[in-house]
C-alpha positions as CSV (number, residue, x, y, z in Angstrom):
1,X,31.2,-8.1,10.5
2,X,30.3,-4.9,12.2
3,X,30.3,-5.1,16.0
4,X,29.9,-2.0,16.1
5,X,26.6,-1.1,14.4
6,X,23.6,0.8,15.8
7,X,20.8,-0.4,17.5
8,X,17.2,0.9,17.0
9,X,16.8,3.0,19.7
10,X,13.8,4.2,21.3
11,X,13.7,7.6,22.7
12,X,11.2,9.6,24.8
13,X,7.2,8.7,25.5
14,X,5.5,11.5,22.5
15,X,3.2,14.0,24.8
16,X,-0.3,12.4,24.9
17,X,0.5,9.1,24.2
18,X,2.0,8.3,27.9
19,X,1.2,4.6,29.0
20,X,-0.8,4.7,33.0
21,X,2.1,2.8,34.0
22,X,1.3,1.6,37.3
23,X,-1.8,0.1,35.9
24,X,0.2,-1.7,33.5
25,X,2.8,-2.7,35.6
26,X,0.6,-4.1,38.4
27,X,-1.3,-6.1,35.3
28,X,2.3,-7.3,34.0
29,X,3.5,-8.0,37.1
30,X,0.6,-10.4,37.9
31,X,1.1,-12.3,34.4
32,X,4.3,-12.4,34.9
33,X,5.6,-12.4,39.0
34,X,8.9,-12.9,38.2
35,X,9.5,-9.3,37.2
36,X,11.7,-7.0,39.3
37,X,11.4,-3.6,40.1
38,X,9.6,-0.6,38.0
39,X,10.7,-0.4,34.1
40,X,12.1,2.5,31.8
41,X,9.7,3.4,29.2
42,X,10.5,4.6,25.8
43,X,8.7,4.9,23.2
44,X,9.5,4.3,19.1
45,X,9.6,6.4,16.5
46,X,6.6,6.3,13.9
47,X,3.2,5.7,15.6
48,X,1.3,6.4,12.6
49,X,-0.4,2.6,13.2
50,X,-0.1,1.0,16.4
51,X,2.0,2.7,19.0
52,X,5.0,0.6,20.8
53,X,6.6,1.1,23.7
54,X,9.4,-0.5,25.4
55,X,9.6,-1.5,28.7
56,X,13.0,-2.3,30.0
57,X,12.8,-4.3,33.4
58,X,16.0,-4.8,35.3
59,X,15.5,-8.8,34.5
60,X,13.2,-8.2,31.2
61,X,13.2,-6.7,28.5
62,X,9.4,-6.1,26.7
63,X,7.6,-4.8,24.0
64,X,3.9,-3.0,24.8
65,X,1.7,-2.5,21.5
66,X,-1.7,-0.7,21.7
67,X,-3.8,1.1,19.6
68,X,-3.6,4.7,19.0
69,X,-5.9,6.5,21.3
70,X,-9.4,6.9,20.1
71,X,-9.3,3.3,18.6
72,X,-12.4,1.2,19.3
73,X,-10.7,-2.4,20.2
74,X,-12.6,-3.9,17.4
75,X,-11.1,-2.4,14.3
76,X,-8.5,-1.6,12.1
77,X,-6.0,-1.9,15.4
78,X,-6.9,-5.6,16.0
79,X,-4.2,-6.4,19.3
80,X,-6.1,-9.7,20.1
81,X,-5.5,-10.9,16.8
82,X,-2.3,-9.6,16.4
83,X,-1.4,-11.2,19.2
84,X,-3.5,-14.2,18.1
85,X,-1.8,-14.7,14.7
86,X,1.8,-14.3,16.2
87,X,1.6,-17.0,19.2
88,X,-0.1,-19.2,16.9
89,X,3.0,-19.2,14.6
90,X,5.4,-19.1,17.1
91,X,6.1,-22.9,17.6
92,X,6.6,-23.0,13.9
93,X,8.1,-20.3,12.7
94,X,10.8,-19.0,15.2
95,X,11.7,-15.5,14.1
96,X,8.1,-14.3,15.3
97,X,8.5,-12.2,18.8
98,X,7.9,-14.3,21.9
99,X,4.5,-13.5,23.3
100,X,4.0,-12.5,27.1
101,X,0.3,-11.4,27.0
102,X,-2.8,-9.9,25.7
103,X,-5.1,-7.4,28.0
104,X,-8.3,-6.8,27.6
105,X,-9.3,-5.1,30.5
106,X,-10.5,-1.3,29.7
107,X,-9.3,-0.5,32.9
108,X,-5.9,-1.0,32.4
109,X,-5.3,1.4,29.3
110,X,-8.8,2.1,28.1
111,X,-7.7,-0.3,25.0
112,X,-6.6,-3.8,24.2
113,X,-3.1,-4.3,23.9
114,X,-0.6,-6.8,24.3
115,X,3.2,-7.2,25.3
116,X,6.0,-9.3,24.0
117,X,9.7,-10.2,24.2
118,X,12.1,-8.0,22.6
119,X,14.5,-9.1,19.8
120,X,17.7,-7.4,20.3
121,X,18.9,-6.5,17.0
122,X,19.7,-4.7,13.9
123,X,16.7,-3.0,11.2
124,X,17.2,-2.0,7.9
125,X,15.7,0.9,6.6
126,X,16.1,3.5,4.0
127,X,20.1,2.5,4.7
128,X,21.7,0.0,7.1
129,X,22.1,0.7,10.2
130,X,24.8,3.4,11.4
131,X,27.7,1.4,11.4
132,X,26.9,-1.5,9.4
133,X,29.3,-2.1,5.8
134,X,28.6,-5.3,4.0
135,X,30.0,-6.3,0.8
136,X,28.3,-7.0,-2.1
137,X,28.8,-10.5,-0.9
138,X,27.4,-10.3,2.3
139,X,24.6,-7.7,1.2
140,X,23.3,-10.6,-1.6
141,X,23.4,-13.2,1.4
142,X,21.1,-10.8,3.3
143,X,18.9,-10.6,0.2
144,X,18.5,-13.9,-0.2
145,X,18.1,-14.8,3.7
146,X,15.3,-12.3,3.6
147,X,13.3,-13.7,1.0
148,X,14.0,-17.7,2.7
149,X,12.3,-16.1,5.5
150,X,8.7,-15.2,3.3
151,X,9.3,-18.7,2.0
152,X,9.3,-20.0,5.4
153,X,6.5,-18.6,6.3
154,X,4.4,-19.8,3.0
155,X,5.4,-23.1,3.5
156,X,3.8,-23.2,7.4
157,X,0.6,-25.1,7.3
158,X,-2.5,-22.9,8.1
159,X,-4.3,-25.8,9.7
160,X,-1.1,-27.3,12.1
161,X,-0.8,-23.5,13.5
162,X,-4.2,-23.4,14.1
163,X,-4.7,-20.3,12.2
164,X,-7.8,-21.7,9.0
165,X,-10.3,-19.6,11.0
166,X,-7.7,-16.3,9.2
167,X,-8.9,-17.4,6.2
168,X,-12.1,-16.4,4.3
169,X,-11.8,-19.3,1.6
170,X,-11.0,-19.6,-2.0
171,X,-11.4,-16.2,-4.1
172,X,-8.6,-13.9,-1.7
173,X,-7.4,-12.7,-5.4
174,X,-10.8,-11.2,-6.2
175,X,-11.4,-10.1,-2.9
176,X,-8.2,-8.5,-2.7
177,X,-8.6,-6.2,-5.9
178,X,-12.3,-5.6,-5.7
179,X,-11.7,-4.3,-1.8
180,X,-8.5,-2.3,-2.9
181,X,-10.5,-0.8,-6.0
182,X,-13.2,0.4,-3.5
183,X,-11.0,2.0,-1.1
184,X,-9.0,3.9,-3.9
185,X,-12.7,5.5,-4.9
186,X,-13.5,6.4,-1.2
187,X,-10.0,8.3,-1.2
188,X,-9.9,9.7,-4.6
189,X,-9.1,13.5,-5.0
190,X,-9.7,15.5,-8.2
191,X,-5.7,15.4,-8.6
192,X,-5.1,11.8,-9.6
193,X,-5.8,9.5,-12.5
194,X,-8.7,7.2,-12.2
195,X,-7.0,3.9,-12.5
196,X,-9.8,2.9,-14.1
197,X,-8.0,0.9,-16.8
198,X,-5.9,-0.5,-14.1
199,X,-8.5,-1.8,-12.3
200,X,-10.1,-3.3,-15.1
201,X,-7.4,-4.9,-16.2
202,X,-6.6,-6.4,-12.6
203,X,-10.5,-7.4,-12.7
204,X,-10.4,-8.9,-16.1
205,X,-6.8,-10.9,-15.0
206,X,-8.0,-11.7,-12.0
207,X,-6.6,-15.5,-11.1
208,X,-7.9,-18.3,-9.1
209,X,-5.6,-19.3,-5.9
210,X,-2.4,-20.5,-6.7
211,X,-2.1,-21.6,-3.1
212,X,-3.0,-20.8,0.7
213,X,-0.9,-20.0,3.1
214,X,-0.1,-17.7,6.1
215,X,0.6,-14.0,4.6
216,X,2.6,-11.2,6.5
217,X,0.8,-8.4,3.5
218,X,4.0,-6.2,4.7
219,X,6.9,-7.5,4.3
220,X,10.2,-5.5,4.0
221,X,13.4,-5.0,5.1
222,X,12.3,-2.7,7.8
223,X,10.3,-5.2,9.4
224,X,13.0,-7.6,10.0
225,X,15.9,-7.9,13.1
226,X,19.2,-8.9,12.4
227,X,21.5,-10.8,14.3
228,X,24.0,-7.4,16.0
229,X,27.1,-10.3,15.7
230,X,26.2,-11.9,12.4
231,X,24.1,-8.8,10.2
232,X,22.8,-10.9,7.5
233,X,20.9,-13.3,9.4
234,X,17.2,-12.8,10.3
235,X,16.4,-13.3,14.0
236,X,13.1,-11.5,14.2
237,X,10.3,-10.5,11.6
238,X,7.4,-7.6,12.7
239,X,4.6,-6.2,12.5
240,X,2.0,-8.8,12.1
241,X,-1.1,-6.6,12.1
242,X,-2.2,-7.1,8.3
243,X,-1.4,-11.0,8.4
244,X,-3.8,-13.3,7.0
245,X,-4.5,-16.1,4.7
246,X,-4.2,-15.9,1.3
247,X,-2.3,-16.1,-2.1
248,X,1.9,-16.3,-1.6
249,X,2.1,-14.5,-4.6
250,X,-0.2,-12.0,-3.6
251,X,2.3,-11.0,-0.6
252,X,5.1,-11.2,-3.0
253,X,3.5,-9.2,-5.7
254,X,3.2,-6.2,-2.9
255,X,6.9,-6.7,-1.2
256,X,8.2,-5.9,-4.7
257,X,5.8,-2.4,-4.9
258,X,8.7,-1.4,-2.2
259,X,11.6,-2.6,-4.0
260,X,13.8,-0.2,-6.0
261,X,17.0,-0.2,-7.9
262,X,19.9,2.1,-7.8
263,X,19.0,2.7,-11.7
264,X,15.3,2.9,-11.7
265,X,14.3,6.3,-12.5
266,X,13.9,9.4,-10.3
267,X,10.6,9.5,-9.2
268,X,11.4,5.7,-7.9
269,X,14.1,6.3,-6.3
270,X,12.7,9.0,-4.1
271,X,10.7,6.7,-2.7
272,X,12.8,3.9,-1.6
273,X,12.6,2.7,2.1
274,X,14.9,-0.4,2.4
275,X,18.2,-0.6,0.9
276,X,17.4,-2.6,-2.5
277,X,19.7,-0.2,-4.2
278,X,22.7,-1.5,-2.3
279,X,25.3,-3.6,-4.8
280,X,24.6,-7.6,-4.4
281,X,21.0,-7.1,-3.7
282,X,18.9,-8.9,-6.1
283,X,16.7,-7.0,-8.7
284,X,12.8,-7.4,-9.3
285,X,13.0,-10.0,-11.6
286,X,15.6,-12.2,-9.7
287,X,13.2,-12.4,-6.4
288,X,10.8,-13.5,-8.4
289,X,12.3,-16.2,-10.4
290,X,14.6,-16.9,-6.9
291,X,11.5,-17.4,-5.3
292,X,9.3,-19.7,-7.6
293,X,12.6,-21.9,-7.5
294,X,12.4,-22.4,-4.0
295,X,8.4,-22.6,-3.5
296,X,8.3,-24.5,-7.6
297,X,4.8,-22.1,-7.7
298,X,3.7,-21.7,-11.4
299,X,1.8,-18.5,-11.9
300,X,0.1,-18.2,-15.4
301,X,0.7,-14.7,-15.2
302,X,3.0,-13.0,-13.3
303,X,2.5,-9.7,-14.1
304,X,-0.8,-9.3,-12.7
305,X,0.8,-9.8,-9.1
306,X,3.3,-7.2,-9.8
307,X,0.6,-4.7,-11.2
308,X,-1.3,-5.7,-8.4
309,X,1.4,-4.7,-5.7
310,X,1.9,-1.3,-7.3
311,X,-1.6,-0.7,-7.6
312,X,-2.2,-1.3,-3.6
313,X,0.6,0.5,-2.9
314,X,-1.1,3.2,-5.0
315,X,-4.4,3.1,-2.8
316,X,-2.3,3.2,0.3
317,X,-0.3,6.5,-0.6
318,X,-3.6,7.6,-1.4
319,X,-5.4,7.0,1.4
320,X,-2.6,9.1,3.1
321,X,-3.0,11.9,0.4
322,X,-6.6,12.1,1.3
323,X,-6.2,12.8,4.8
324,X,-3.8,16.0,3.9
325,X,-5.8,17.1,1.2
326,X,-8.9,17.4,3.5
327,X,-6.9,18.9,6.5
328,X,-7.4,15.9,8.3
329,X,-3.2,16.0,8.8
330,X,-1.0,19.0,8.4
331,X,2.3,16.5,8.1
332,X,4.1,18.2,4.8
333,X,5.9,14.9,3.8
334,X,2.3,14.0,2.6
335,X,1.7,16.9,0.4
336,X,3.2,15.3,-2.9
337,X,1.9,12.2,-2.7
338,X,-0.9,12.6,-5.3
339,X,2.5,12.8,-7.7
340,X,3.1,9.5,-6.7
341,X,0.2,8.0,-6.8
342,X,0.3,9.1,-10.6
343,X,3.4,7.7,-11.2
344,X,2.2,4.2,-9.6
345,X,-0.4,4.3,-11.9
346,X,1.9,5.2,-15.6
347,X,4.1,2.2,-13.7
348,X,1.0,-0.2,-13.8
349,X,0.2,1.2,-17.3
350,X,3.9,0.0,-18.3
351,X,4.3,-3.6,-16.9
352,X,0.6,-4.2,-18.4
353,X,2.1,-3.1,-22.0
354,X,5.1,-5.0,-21.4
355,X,3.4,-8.3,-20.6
356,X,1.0,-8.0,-23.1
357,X,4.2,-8.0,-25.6
């Protein structure tokens, strides 16, 4: 299709976030003898959660994911369970990174981390990748093999992975809004709406499981790998730190939060991430009813998932408003976001009108 399209690639180590490489390189090199030689490290863009680094071997080619520096191993930054959750699906679902090993030895980096194989391959972001042109054809093939993938993953069995002890048992609906309704009032600035009726509404609409099942709780286009010789197929899905147990719909109620159409409005539009806008992708209301086909899930209520998703996404943009409002980060991209959290919040407002007509 494109041969020629760009790879993600990583560029320099950032200052004060260099890896003690000959500590980790004598700790690699006794999980793993076979390695040759000292690697290349690079380091990719972002870091805003875990940092990742790439280690290129001359006979292997790694991943290193650790904390950012400060992080006490038992937090936020979970690597062992990171790690945990993506060997344990491995055997079953394929398109999870191959895992080399977890450290947790303080010595090494002062930090747990863990290092896995790299998928060689193509992300979409805000746009394809530099080089990539699908037709509408190909771009709605890529659509749907994205959204196979969460199916997938849904339909794994919790207990055959060896993954129940995720879980925290029936009730991850509740949980989910009452824990996302506290955090929005920790980060709340004088500048945004209360989302009080929101969050009453969610509370009041609140439904039992549908189902349990292995989440990803971030899925998007940007944390897939396609195939460089075959651009709509999905070789690898990422970042696995928020996975858990829980509702399907739940996870598919928040992908959508990120999913916006060429003809959604402005203030939408500006905030798009993955190329849903492209023509063949399918809109909103297609995933959905694309994806209850396939998993033959019969939510009572669909809406509240949606509202749901936007209303996370709210708390999330939030939490990130907070930090520049207090002078905790001096990153300018953030300084608007209180504008969007507002919109998130008329955008709830509207789906709850709409489904209540």
């Amino acid at each position: 299709m494109s041969p020629t399209a760009t790879i993600d690639p990583a560029g320099a180590v950032r200052t004060g976030e260099e890896l003690n490489l000959p500590a980790v390189d004598a700790w690699l090199k006794a999980q793993v003898p076979t390695l040759e030689g000292s690697p290349e490290v690079t380091q990719y863009a972002g870091g805003a959660s875990n940092w990742t680094y790439r280690l290129k071997y001359p006979n292997r080619d790694l991943i290193l994911r650790r904390p950012p520096a400060g992080t006490k191993a038992k937090s936020a930054h979970d690597m062992a369970r990171e790690f945990t959750v993506q060997q344990a699906l491995k055997p079953a679902y394929p398109v999870v990174p191959t895992m080399v090993g977890l450290c947790q030895d303080p010595a090494v980096l002062g930090s747990d981390f863990y290092v896995m194989e790299r998928i060689e391959g193509l992300i979409p972001r805000k746009h394809l990748p530099r080089g990539l042109a699908l037709d509408a054809k190909q771009t709605r093939e890529l659509c749907l093999n994205v959204v196979d993938k969460l199916v997938e993953l849904h339909a794994v069995d919790p207990a055959a992975v060896g993954l129940t002890p995720l879980g925290k048992g029936p009730g991850y609906p509740t949980r989910q809004v009452e824990g996302w309704s506290a955090r929005y009032e920790k980060a709340r600035t004088w500048n945004v709406a209360s989302f009080s009726a929101v969050r009453d509404w969610l509370k009041a609409n609140t439904p039992a499981d549908l189902a349990t099942c292995v989440i990803h709780n971030d899925w998007r286009f940007d944390n897939v790998v396609l195939a460089p010789e075959e651009p709509t197929r999905v070789i690898g899905v990422l970042d696995w730190e928020m996975a858990t147990l829980g509702d399907p719909l739940m996870d598919l109620g928040s992908a959508l939060a990120y999913w916006v159409h060429a003809d959604d409005d402005f203030v939408m539009r500006s905030t798009r991430r993955q190329p849903t806008h492209l023509p063949g992708m399918l809109r909103r209301e297609e995933v959905v009813e694309y994806y209850l086909d396939r998993t033959k899930l019969k939510p009572a209520n669909w809406t509240f998932y949606e509202v749901f998703g936007l209303f996370r996404l709210a708390v999330i943009a939030q939490q990130i408003y907070y930090r520049y409002h207090h002078k905790q980060t001096r990153n300018p991209a953030f300084k608007n976001f209180w504008v969007l959290v507002n919109y998130l919040g008329w955008r709830c407002h509207r789906l709850i009108r709409k489904g209540a007509r």
